[in-house]
C-alpha positions as CSV (number, residue, x, y, z in Angstrom):
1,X,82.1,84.7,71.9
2,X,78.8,85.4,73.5
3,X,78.7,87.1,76.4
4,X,75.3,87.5,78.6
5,X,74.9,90.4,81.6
6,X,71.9,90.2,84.0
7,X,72.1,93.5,85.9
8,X,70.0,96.0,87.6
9,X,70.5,99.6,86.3
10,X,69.3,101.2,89.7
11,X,72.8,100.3,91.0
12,X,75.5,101.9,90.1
13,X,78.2,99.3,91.0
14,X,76.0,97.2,88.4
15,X,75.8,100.0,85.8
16,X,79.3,100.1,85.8
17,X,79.9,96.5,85.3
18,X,77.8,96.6,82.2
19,X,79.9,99.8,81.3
20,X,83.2,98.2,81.7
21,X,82.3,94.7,79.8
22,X,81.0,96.8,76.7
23,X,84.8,98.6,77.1
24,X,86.2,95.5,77.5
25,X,85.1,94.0,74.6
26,X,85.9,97.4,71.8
27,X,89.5,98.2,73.5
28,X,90.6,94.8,72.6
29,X,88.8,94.1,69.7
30,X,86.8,91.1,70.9
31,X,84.0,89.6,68.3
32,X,81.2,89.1,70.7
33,X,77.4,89.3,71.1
34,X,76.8,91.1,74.0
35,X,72.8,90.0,75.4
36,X,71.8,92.0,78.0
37,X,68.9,91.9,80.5
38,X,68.4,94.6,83.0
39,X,66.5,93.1,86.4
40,X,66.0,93.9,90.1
41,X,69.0,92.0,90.6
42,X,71.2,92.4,94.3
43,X,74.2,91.4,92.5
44,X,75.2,90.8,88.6
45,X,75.7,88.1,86.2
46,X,77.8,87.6,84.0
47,X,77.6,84.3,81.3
48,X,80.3,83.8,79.1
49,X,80.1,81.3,76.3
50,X,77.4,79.4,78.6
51,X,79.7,79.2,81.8
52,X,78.1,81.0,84.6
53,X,80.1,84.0,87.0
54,X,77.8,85.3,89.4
55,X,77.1,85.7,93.3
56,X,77.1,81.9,95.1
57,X,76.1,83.7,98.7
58,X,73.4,82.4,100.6
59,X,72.7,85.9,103.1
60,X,73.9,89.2,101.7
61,X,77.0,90.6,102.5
62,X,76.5,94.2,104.3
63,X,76.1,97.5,102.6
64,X,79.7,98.7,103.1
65,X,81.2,95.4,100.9
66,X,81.6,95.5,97.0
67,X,79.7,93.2,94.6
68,X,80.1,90.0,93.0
69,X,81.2,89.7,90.7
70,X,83.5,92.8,90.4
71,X,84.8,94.3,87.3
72,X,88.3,92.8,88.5
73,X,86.8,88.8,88.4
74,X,84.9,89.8,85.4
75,X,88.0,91.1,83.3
76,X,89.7,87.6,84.4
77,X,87.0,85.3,83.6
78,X,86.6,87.3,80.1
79,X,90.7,87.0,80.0
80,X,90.5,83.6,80.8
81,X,87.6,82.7,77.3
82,X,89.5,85.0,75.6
83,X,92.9,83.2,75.6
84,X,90.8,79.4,75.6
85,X,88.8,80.1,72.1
């Protein structure tokens, strides 16, 4: 599996996205090549196997809201290869 993060380490929310797919990946004993790129990104995103998860807003959501994607869509779109290889 190969398993690309575009994320901006300034964020926190986005820090720990790239935190909890590196997890991910060790608890359950996934064979994958993690490639990561850190940019001044609002939102991250996350490419599995060359499908595509990230933010499909056109205006920003306000400061209170959470991300996309969120470590909740990202554990079920890397469920989801997981179970499909």
């Amino acid at each position: 599996m190969e398993i690309g993060l575009i994320y901006s380490k300034t964020d926190p929310r986005q820090a720990e996205a790239r935190d909890f797919v590196k997890r991910f990946v060790e608890q359950r004993g996934i064979v994958a090549r993690i490639i990561e790129s850190e940019q001044p990104v609002a939102s991250p995103t996350l490419i599995i196997n060359g499908q595509t998860l990230s933010e499909q807003r056109t205006r920003p959501r306000g400061a209170a809201t959470g991300m996309f994607p969120n470590v909740d869509d990202i554990a079920y779109a890397l469920e989801r290869h997981i179970w499909s290889v």
